[in-house]
N, C-alpha and C positions, 0 to 999 in steps of 0.2 A: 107787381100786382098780385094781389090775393085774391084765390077762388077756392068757395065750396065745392067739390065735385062728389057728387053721388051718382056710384056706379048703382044698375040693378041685372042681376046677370040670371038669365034663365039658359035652356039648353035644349034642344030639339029632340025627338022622339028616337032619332037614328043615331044620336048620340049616347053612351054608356057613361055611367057615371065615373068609371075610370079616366076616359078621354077628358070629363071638365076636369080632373081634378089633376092630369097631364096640363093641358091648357091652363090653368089653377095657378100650379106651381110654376110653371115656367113668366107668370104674370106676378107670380109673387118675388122672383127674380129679380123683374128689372123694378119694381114698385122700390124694393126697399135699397137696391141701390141707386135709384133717384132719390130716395129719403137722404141714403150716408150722403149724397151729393148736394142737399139742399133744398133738390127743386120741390120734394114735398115736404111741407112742415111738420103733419102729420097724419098718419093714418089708421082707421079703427077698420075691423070684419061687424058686421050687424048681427047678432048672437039669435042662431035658428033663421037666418036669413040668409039666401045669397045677395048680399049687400054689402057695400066697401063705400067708407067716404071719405074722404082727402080732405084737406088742405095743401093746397099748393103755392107758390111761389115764383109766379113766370115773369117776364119782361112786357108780354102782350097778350091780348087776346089770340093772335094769330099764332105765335108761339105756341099758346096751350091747343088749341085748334090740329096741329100740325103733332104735336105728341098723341093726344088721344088719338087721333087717325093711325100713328103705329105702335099700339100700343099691342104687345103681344096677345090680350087677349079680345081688343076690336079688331086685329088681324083674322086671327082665325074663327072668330066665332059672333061675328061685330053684328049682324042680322037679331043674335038672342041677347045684346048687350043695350041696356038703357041708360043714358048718361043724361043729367039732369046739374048743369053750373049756374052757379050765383057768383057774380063778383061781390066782393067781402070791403068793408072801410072798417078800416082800425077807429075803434070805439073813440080812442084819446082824439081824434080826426076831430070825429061827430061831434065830441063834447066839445070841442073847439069852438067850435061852428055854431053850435048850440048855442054858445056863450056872447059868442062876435053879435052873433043875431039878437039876442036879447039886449044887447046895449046898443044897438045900431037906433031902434027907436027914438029910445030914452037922450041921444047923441042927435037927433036929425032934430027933434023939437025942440032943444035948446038953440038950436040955430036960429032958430023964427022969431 
């Protein structure tokens, strides 16, 4: 199953800009080797933004559920972290479907 994921990461007053970007990198760790590994397709940083959005590639809902919960930086800092998922249908799917549907009509009134 394919999901958009958009991270939106802010950081709290007591936090120094060092510590996010401590937490940062150790997130950027394990991101990219779930990338070598598959689970993400692909992933962009949001240019002047603390923003990160994915594609991913899980087996379930629950699956992706259970990652972002230990996700090194919803670990330590999960309170300043906004996560925003869309499950995703491969386009070729839709136009499928499109297509089925458009002749399903044109197919039920010839019956009549």
């Amino acid at each position: 199953m394919l999901f958009h994921v958009d991270f939106h990461i802010q950081y709290g007053a007591a936090m120094s800009q060092q510590d996010l970007f401590a937490t940062w990198s150790r997130e950027a760790k394990s991101a990219l080797g779930a990338k070598q590994a598959g689970v993400i397709v692909d992933l962009w940083k949001c240019v002047g933004e603390r923003r990160v959005v994915a594609i991913v590639d899980v087996e379930s809902h629950d699956m992706l559920d259970d990652i972002l919960f230990t996700l090194p930086i919803m670990v330590e800092m999960g309170q300043f972290v906004d996560i925003e998922v869309t499950a995703l249908r491969r386009y070729e799917d839709f136009a499928d479907t499109v297509n089925r549907l458009l002749e399903a009509p044109a197919e039920a009134g010839q019956s009549g």
